[in-house]
C-alpha angles and dihedrals in degrees: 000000000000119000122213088203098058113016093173129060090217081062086074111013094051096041140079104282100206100047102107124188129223114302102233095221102035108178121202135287123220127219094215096172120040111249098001107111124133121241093230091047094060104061094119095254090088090055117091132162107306093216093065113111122267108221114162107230140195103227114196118196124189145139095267134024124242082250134114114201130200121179105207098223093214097059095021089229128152114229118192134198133165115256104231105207086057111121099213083064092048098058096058079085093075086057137086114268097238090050114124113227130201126185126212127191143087124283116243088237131083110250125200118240097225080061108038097091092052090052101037076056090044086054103049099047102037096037106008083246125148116205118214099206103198120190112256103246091055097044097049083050087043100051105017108036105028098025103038095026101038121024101012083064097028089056085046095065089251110128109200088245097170126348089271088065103042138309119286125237117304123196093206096049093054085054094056098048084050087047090052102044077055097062091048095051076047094061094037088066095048092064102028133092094197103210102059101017122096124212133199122190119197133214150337091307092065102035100127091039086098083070100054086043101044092038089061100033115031102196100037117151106249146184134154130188129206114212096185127062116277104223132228118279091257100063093039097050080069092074116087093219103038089120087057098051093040088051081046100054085040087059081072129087104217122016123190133215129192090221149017091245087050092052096040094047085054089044091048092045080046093049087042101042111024098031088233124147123215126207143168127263109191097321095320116104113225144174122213105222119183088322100323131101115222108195126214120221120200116190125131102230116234145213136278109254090191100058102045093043089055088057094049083056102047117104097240084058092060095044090053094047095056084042094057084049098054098049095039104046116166094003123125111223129218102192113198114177119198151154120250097258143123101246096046089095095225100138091046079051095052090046089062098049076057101051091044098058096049090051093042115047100175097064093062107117093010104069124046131177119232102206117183109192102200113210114276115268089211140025137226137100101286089067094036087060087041091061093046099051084049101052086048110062098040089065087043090055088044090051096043099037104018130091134171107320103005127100108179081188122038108188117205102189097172144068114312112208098221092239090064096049080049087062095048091045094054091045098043112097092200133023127209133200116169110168114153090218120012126147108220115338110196087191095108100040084058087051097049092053097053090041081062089053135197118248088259090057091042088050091049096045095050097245123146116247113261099026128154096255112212143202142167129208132200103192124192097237077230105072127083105239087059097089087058106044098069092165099058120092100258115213138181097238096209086061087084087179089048094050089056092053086054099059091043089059095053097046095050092038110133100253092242084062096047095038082053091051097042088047089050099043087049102057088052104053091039090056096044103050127159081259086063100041093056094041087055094050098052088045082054098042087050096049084045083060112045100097098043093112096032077078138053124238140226129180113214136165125051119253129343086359098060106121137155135271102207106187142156119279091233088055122091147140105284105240122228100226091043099060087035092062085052103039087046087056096048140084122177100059132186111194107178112180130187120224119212108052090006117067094000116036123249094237092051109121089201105060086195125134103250122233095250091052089059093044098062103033086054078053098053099042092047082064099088083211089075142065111199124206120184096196115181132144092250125116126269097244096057096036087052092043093045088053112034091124092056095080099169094043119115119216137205115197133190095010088313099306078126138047161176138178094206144358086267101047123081135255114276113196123207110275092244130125115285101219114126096175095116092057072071083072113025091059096050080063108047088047089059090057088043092060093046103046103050113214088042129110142182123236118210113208119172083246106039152355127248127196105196114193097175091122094044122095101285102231091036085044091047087046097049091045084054088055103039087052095055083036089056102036089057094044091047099038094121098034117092097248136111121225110209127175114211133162104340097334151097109207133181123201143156105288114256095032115126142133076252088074096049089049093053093041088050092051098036090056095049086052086045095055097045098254098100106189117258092182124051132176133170124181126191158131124213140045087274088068100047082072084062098046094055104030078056100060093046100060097039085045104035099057130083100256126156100239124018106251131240109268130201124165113169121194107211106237127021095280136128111285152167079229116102088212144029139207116207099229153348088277090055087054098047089048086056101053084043091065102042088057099051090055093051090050086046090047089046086061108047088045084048097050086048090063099044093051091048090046082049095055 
């Protein structure tokens, strides 16, 4: 196809990607909730004219559109009709009748440019479609050579090892893919209002296009869904760009699955390669990713019932059927429906037929396979090998085991009208699919429909009304469609012994046992239609979205790596001058800093106190206006060792078990009970899951114990965290300790000790002692430090004092907090103390030179 709109692949390769032009038919943004509007929102793209009408629509958005196109080579004239087994037809079932649908997607026909305005106009007005008209050369490089040569394979579990077995990575063709993913998320703006609109993006083809959305429109409702598998972690990390797909995907709210395996090997890639944690939120997964939730949907999508009942009830079904029973009397059929492609598994099925008839004599002559080989959806030499060892060995088995009149394999290698699959499903007593990697495969959900009937195929078929209706199914462990199907005869299609087994089983099966399986099978593919499957996305898509405008947005990274800060509208960078005005007006100050990730980054070797740390703390504590606390989860020994210059420094050790007001008082411990028996069964058991994850430690300190599986594999090390914390729990139900998982760790400590405690002692004794604070200020970075932060703001605000204090608890990173601001980074921290300091030291001069020149005068 040639565009009018980018003739040249350099337009868009070359170019930046992300730099999108006007949309020609921008439609309005709402502000739905007063003042919070994202920067990067009101840039005046977003803003379009505010008397256009606000419909809320369903935008699909797929490879290819739900049309079929024919050109009539006389007039010249396009003609356009729905293809009604599309999928993307199908779903607008699930929606509300008076829901406006849009499609988005390309025609699988080559238009001309001087037409392609006439016809994009055609669409939109006769079937709410939107082409995407790529040029010819990107798209070749998009579908053919990215999406069929690269992912399409790579998803399957197939490296490109040599040239035989796949291409390796290309730069161009990755461009391309980006460039055409462009000009989708180009025509999707033309046709969204984005604060009402929905959009669901479906399948590998269109996986970086939540980039190019989210980037232009912050809070735009998203969801994507992947139809094929999604494969381990160890087969993803091969791809060079696998960071920039998964931020891409993560730029949706909502992303689906077909099964449990597809969404945890996309968690775990997320865990290995992205550092980022899943849980569960009242039965929903979700990551937490810079302050937004993405959500993960796993539902295997169903058929249409209509449609295929409508075949089984149209009259060239009934003819067929009475057809295939003609030409197949007194035969058992075995029915197997594929695409002509190597991971179909139809030559390991055919070597099974094989291997069944040489170990089963008695069903020569009385049981044939039905194979129907659909066209291949894609070329090259790998597919053109599959279809002639197919081919093959079929020929091979009718030679061996066939005789006048007798076919054990019967190969159908053209294109099957619906309505004739319909007639072999409804005769076949048993139904095969034996692909070794599919995504869904709706094959045996529409079997086992036609297998159920309708009175016109019963009639046809010369069963009584009212009849148990029967069906047996043999289903490869890797589809799809296999975890749902508990009734079928799951088989590892690669055991060609076992797979024949299989089939024998099911022919031979008593018919209660088949008529239990087929009842069972069928209520659950009536209930879960296609109808079903699309109306419980979008119910999930809307609950994903609720809280997009309860936060405020920021869009930060460049590329493939933009992505969204979503936090709340109280939370924001603390701002130098800001904290400087109070801090200069004040006089009874309480300054409490973390250490690890505070004052000294987390990915420091050296855990030292810089000498610039000690350098400004020893400048802060030497102004009598401020009582310093260093409070970090490290032991008393190294903290005191570490600061021993800093004389006039208070610290707070192990969480605050321990404590000291200044380098020359002495250590206080909690008033708790000291009593340390239960550390004699605490570390037996976190020995035992030492030895077993290999990378993790235990850290010993006088008030707890720590297990740290950083350096452990990070899924094995999350699992075994999961287990020592039940483990522990149980063992230490009746000790006075509290077990807490944290960042990579599993601690035990004394119950009621936190850096909450020391917050509120600090701040208590200053009350008790008649110099209530008037300047407060908390800095850290993990879940230890929430407890301070709260436990903060209580006491200050809690007391009697005069005045409310100035409170500033910072939270270290952009993440979700109890803290009202953030700093970026240790070196943001240490600026800020920097500057405190200097303005006490300011402030120490000029009070200094007043008393000299009133001691002068």
């Amino acid at each position: 196809m040639v565009s009018s709109s980018c003739i040249s692949l350099l337009d868009l390769a070359s170019g930046d990607m992300m730099n999108f032009s006007q949309a020609p038919r921008a439609l309005p943004r709402i502000m739905t909730v007063p003042g919070i509007i994202s920067d990067i929102d009101g840039d005046g793209t977003n803003d379009g004219n505010s008397d256009a009408p606000s419909t809320v629509k369903k935008i699909i958005v797929s490879n290819f559109l739900p049309l079929n196109a024919q050109k009539d080579l006389k007039s010249g004239k396009w003609s356009f009709s729905f293809d009604e087994d599309s999928l993307l037809l199908q779903m607008k079932d699930g929606f509300s009748e008076n829901t406006e649908v849009v499609y988005v997607g390309s025609l699988r026909v080559d238009v001309d440019t001087s037409e392609q305005e006439e016809v994009s106009q055609q669409l939109l007005e006769e079937f709410n479609c939107v082409p995407t008209f790529i040029p010819s050369e990107i798209y070749k490089n998009f579908y053919h050579g990215f999406c069929k040569h690269h992912l399409w394979p790579l998803f399957h579990y197939m490296l490109p090892m040599c040239p035989d077995h796949g291409n390796r990575f290309d730069r161009l063709l990755w461009q391309s893919y980006v460039s055409t993913n462009k000009i989708f998320a180009d025509k999707v703006m033309e046709v969204i209002n984005s604060e009402e609109d929905y959009v669901w993006v479906h399948d590998y083809h269109l996986m970086v296009l939540p980039t190019f959305l989210r980037k232009r429109f912050n809070r735009i409702k998203l969801g994507f869904f992947l139809h094929s598998p999604f494969p381990s972690s160890e087969i993803y990390r091969t791809l060079p760009v696998r960071d920039e797909i998964l931020k891409a995907l993560l730029n949706a709210d909502l992303i689906g699955f077909h099964t449990f395996d597809y969404a945890r090997h996309f968690l775990s890639c997320c865990s290995r390669m992205l550092g980022l944690n899943y849980e569960s939120k009242r039965g929903h997964i979700g990551l937490e990713y810079f302050g937004r939730t993405v959500y993960i949907k796993i539902l295997p999508v169903g058929i249409h019932m209509g449609r295929v009942e409508s075949a089984l009830n149209h009259p060239s079904s009934s003819i067929k059927v009475k057809e295939i029973q003609k030409q197949f009397k007194g035969k058992r059929l075995v029915v197997g429906v594929d695409d002509m492609d190597i991971f179909k598994g139809i030559s390991l099925k055919l070597l099974a037929m094989e291997h069944l008839l040489q170990q089963n004599s008695g069903l020569r002559g009385k049981i044939v396979l039905v194979q129907i080989v659909n066209p291949a959806r894609s070329s090259g030499k790998a597919v053109q090998e599959a279809k002639m060892e197919a081919h093959t060995i079929t020929k091979r088995i009718n030679d061996t085991f066939g005789f006048p009149g007798y076919e054990p394999v019967v190969l159908i290698d053209r294109h099957v009208p619906f309505c004739e699959k319909t007639a072999y499903f409804a005769l076949a007593e048993c139904c095969i699919v034996n692909a070794v990697r599919d995504g869904m495969n709706l094959i045996p959900y529409k079997y086992i429909v036609c297998r159920q009937g309708t009175l016109k195929m019963d009639e046809a078929l010369g069963v009584a009304s009212g009849s148990r209706h029967t069906s047996s199914l043999v289903v490869s462990e890797f589809t799809g469609c296999s975890p749902s199907l508990s009734g079928a005869i799951r088989v590892n299609p690669w055991d060609i012994e076992a797979v024949a087994n299989a089939l024998n089983v099911a022919i031979n099966m008593p018919d209660l046992e088949k008529q239990l399986r087929h009842e069972k099978h069928y209520r659950f593919v009536s209930s879960h239609d296609v109808a079903y499957w699309a109306r419980s996305f979008m119910q999930d898509l809307t609950r994903a979205c609720e809280d997009h405008y309860s936060k405020r947005c920021w869009g930060i990274g460049f590329g493939l790596n933009f992505r969204i800060l979503s936090l709340s509208p109280s939370f924001r960078k603390l701002s130098n001058d800001y904290i400087i005005s109070a801090y200069k007006r004040t006089s009874k100050r309480a300054i409490f800093l973390d250490y690890d990730g505070t004052v000294v980054a987390q990915t420091s070797i050296p855990k030292t106190p810089s000498p610039e740390v000690i350098s400004v703390l020893n400048n802060l504590c030497s102004d009598p206006r401020n009582n310093v606390f260093i409070v970090s989860g490290r032991g008393k020994k190294s903290l005191s060792d570490w600061f021993a210059q800093c004389e006039n420094l208070g610290i707070a050790a192990e969480h605050g078990y321990f404590m000291r007001w200044s380098g020359m008082s002495d250590w206080e411990t909690r008033s708790l009970a000291a009593d340390f028996d239960w550390k004699n069964i605490a570390e037996p058991v976190m020995k035992l899951y030492t030895e077993a994850t290999d990378g993790s430690y235990i850290e010993t300190k006088e008030s707890a114990l720590v297990w740290h599986h950083q350096d452990a594999d990070p899924d094995f090390g999350s699992c075994q965290a999961k287990e020592l914390l039940d483990h522990l729990e149980n063992v230490l139900a009746n000790d006075p300790v509290v077990v807490k998982r944290g960042q990579n760790i599993i601690e035990v400590k004394p119950q009621g000790v936190t850096k909450g405690f020391v917050a509120e002692k600090v701040l208590s004794s200053m009350i008790a002692n008649g110099k209530p604070p008037d300047f407060v200020l908390c800095i850290g970075d993990d879940r230890s430090d929430e407890d301070m932060f709260e436990s903060m703001s209580n006491t200050a605000y809690g007391s009697s004092l005069p005045s409310a204090p100035e409170i500033f608890a910072c939270t270290v990173g952009q993440k979700p907090s109890k803290a009202r601001y953030y700093l970026d980074d240790t070196v943001d921290v240490l600026a800020l103390l920097q500057c405190l300091a200097d303005a006490s030291n300011s402030k120490s001069s000029s009070t200094e030179t007043q008393v000299s020149f009133d001691n002068v005068v």
